[in-house]
N, C-alpha and C positions, 0 to 999 in steps of 0.2 A: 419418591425422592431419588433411589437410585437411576431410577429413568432420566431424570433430568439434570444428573448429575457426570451419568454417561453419554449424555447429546452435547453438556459445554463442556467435555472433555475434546470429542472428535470437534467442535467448534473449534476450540484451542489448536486443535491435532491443523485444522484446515487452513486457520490462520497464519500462522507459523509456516506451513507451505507455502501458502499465498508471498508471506515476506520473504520469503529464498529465495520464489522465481523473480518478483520483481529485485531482486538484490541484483541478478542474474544478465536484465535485459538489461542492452544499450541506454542510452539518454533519450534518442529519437522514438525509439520505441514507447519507453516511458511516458514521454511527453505524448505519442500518437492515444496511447490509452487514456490518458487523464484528457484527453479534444472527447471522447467518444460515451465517456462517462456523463451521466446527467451532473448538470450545477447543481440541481436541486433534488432531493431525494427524502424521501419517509425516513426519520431518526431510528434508524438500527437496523438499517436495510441494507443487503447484501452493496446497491450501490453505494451506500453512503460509506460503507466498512471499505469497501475496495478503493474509494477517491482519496478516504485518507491515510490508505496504508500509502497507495501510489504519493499522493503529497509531503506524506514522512521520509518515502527513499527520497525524493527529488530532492528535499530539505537536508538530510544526511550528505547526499551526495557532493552539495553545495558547500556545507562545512567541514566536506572535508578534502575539498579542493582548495594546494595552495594559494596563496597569495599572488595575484596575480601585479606584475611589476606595470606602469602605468608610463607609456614613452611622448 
């Protein structure tokens, strides 16, 4: 039990990294990675965790861009 309790520690530890860097990258970049990512992927697979932390910044990023005025 400590074994598996110190593997979704450093999981957590990876995650958490994983969200800083994409905090970090441009939009284009962003968006270049989530083109490169499978649509489809096995439920709890490093791809599937990676497309939606990338879909979470994207979504973040979106609310939390002003108002854009409309001429």
């Amino acid at each position: 039990m400590q074994k598996a309790t110190g593997l979704l520690a450093i999981l957590g530890d990876s995650i958490e990294a994983i969200k800083s860097y994409l905090a970090t990258i441009d939009q284009q970049e962003l968006e270049n990675l989530l083109g490169v990512l499978p649509s489809r992927s096995p439920a709890g697979s490093a791809e599937m965790v990676m497309r939606i932390l990338v879909y979470r910044e994207i979504e973040k990023r979106e609310s939390d861009d002003p108002p854009r005025e409309l001429h």
